[in-house]
N, C-alpha and C positions, 0 to 999 in steps of 0.2 A: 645526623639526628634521625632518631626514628618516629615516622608518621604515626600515628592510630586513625584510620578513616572512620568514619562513623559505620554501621549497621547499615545502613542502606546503603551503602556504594562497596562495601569490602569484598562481594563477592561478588562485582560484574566486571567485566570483563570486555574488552576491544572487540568492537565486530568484526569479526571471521573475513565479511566481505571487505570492510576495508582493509586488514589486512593483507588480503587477495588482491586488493586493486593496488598494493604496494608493487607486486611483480611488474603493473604493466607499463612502466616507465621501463621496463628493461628493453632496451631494442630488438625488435622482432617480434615482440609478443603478442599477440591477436585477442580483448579483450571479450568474455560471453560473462562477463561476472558483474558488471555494474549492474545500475538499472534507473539509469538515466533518462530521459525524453531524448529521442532524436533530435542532434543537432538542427537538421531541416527544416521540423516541426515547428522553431520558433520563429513568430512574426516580427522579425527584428525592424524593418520598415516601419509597421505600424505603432510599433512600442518605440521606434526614435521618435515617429511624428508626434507625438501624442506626447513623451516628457517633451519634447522640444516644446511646444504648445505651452506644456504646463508649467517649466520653467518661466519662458518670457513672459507668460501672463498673467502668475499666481503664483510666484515661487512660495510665499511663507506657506501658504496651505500645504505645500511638498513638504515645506522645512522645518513648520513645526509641531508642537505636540499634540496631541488629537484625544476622543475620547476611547477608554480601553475596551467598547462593544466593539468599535469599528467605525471606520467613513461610514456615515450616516448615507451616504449617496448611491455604498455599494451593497450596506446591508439592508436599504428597500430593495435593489436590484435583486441579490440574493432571497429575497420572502417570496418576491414575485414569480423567478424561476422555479426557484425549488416547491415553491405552491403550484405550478403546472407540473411540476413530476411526481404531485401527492407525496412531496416528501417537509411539507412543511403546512400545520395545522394552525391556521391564525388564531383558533379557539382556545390553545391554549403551549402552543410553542414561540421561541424566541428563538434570533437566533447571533451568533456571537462572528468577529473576525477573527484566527487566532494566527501563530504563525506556523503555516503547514500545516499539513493533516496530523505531523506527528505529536506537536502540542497539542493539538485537538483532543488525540489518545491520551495521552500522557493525562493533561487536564481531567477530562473525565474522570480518569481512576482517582485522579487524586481527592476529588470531590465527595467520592463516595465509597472507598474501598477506605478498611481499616486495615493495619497489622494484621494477619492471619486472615481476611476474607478472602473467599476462592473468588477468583475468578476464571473460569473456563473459557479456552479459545480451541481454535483448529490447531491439528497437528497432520504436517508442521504448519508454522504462522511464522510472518514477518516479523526478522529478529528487531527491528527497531521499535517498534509494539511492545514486543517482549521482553526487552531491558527497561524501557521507560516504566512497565507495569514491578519486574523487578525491584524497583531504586525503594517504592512503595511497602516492599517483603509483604506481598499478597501471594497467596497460595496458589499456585499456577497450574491449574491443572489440564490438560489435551485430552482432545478428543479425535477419536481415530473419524479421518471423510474416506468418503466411497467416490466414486466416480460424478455424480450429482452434489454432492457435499460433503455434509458432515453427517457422523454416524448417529439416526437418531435414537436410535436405542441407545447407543452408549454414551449420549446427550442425555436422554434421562436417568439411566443409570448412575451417572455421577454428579447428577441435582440430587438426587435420594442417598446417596455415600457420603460425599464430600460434605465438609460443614461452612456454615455461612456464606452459601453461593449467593454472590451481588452480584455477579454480571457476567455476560455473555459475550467474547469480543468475536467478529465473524468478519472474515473478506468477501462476497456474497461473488461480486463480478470478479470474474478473471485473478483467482487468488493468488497471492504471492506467498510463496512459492509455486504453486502447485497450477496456477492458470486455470484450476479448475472454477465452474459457475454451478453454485448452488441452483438447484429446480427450484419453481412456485412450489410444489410440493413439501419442497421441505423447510422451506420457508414459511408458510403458514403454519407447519409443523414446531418449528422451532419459535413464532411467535406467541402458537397456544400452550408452547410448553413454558413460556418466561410468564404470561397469566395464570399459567394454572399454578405454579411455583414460586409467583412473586419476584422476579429477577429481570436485572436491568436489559437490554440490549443493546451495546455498543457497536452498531454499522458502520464499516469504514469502506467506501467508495470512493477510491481516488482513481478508480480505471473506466468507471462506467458509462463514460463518453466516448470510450475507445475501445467497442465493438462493431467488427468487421464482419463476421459472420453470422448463424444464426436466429435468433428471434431476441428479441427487448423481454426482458425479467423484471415484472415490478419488484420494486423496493421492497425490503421486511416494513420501514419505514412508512410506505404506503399503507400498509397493513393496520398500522397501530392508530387505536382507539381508546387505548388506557393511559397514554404517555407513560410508557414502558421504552422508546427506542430512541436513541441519540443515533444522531445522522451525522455522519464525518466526510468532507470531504476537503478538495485542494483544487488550486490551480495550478500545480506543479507541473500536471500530464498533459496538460490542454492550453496553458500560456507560457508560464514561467516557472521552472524548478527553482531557481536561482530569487525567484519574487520572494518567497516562505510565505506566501498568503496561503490560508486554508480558511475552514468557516466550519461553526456546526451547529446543525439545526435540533434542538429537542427541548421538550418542558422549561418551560420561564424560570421553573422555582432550579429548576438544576443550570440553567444558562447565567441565574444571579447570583449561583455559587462560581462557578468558571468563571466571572467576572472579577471577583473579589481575587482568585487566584493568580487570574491574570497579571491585575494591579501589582501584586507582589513581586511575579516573574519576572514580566519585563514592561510591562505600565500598557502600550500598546503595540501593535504588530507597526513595520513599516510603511508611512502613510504614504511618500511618495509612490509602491508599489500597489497598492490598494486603489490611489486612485487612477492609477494606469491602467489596471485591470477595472475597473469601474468602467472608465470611458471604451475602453476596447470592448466591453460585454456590449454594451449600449450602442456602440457604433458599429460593427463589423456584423456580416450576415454570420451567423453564429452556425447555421446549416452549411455552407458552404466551408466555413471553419473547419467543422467538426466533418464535414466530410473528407476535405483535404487530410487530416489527420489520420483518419481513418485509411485512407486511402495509401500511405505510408508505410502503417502499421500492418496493413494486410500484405503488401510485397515483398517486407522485409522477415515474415512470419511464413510468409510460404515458400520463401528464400531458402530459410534455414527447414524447414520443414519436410521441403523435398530431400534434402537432403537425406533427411533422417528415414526418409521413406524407402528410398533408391538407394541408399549408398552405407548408409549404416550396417553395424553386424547384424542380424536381424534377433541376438539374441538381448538386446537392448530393447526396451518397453516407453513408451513415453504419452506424454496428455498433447493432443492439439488443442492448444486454446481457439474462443472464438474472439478474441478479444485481449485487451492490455499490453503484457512487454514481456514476459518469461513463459519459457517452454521447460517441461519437467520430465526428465528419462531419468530410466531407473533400470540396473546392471543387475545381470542374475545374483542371485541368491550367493555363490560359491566367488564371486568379485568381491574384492577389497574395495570400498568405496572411493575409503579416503585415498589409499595407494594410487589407484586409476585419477585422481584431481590430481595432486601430486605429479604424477609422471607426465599427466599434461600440461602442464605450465612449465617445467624442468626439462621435460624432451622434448616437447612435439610446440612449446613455445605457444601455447592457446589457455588461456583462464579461466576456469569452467566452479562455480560453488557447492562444496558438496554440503548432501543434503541434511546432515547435524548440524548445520549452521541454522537451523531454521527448527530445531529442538527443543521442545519443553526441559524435558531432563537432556541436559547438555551430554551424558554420557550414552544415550541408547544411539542402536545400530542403526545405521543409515542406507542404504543401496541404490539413492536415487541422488543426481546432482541438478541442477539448475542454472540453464542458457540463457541469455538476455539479446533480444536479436534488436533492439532500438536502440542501442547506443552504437554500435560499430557500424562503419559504411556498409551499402550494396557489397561492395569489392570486397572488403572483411569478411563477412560473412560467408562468401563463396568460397575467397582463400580459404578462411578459419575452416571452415565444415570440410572442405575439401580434404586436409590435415587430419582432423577428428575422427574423420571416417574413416583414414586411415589406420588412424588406433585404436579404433575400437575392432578393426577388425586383425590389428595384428596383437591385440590383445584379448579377445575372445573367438574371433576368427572366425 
């Protein structure tokens, strides 16, 4: 028989990256292409005591169906926090439980994006972002970032070209792909240019607790005074990938739309990981957490990092992040991108994402790929780089 999918699905397509993570079941292969939380990272201890706890002593509350804001226990938790990082206005924000940051995004666009409204994001941007925004056939337009960010000239440039720009999606902290961190600079910049042009702001922060080096970046988030900025985030990087709790803070009148969505979706996110994450925020020194975490993420980034430094061809270019899970090199001009991922996975047995996975227009040139140094061991990571530096230098030399 043959299918007709509808319009919104007919032309998306499998992520590149899990396709890529199909290789690494092969024996031998040294994974840099996920972009998982370190296994270490989680507090499995704490998160048994605590269902154990919550099993013997409340099981229905675990088991059954709840309201579709959220555990009422973790979204005061969540107003209170994210009200100490000025990312959440009681005058006139709300804020929702969804499941992951990636429904958060998804949500959002769906709330306020029509058939043919642009939406502009970084290029390149998280393919899972980028398909969810896809499913919707909104007009996907990229903007070229620079080193600090996004390019703000050609941020406004294409509010002025492009038609029916509703929203702005941005990874501010430690961008994925790119690891890059937006300045205050241009963050203000790009706040007064969503007021001066009427346009949404979509913040997605799922890495912002997971800077290691230097200085704290307030939020766009913090900025906003017009309810202009949806705030996204997870506990995927900082508790549980495996939870799918995320949350997201912005204007009431757009949080009682994503409600109504929700409903439809999937009624509510998982109550018994909500309230695990509830008592774990509540109960554990959260600075000591978050330091620990940190502290991970920095050894396993200057791991791979040196590498790159010492041991690499020196005709490779790459971002040191200060912060999150991915490192971004980028191969001369006259390298075949994709060839060089390719030949790493096939010869040299190491899995590395090249950088058109992470593409607006899925056909333009790429020269850069993307390493993920928190999912693979200490020991991975030395073999792996050890290996890559091999090839990149017997391949550009």
């Amino acid at each position: 028989m043959n299918y007709k999918f509808s319009d919104k699905v007919t032309k998306l397509q499998a992520s590149a990256i899990r396709e890529i993570l199909k290789f690494t079941s092969v024996p031998g292969v040294i994974s840099f292409a996920a972009g998982n939380p370190a296994p270490e990272a989680f507090p499995t201890e704490k998160v048994a005591e605590i269902s154990a706890d919550l099993l013997a002593n409340d099981p229905v509350l675990a088991l059954q169906y709840n309201i579709t804001e959220g555990y009422t226990p973790l979204r005061d938790f969540l107003k209170s926090w994210l009200k100490s990082k000025n990312c959440y206005n009681p005058d006139f924000d709300d804020v929702i439980v969804t499941s992951g940051g990636q429904q958060a995004n998804e949500l959002s666009c769906k709330v306020l994006l029509n058939e043919g409204d642009t939406l502009l994001c970084e290029s390149p941007c998280f393919i899972g972002s980028l398909n969810a925004f896809r499913s919707y056939n909104v007009n996907l337009c990229g903007i070229e970032m620079e080193d600090d960010g996004i390019n703000i000239e050609k941020l406004e440039n294409a509010v002025k070209t492009q038609k029916n720009v509703r929203m702005l999606y941005v990874i501010p902290n430690f961008q994925n792909p790119t690891g890059r961190t937006m300045s205050l600079e241009k963050r203000k910049a790009v706040y007064d240019m969503a007021c001066k042009y009427d346009f949404i702001i979509l913040e997605d922060d799922p890495y912002g607790e997971l800077r290691f080096a230097g200085e704290n970046v307030p939020t766009i988030k913090s900025l906003d005074t017009e309810g202009r900025v949806i705030y996204s985030s997870t506990f995927s990087k900082i508790l549980s990938s495996g939870f799918r709790t995320g949350f997201v803070s912005a204007p009431a009148e757009i949080i009682q739309k994503i409600v109504v969505c929700k409903q439809v979706s999937d009624v509510h996110s998982n109550i018994w990981a909500q309230v695990v994450a509830h008592r774990f925020m509540t109960t554990t020194n959260l600075d000591e957490h978050f330091s620990d975490l940190r502290a991970i993420y920095r050894k396993k980034c200057d791991l791979m990092c040196n590498y790159i430094d010492n041991a690499f061809s020196e005709k490779i270019s790459y971002i040191r992040p200060q912060g999150g899970l991915f490192v971004w090199c980028t191969l001369p001009d006259n390298c075949n991108m994709n060839e060089f991922c390719t030949r790493a996975i096939k010869e040299y047995k190491i899995a590395i994402v090249p950088g058109n996975s992470f593409s607006i227009d899925e056909n333009e040139i790429s020269h850069s790929f993307r390493l993920n140094y928190s999912t693979p061991t200490n020991d991975d990571i030395i073999k792996g780089m050890e290996i890559l530096s091999k090839m990149t230098k017997d391949i550009l030399g």
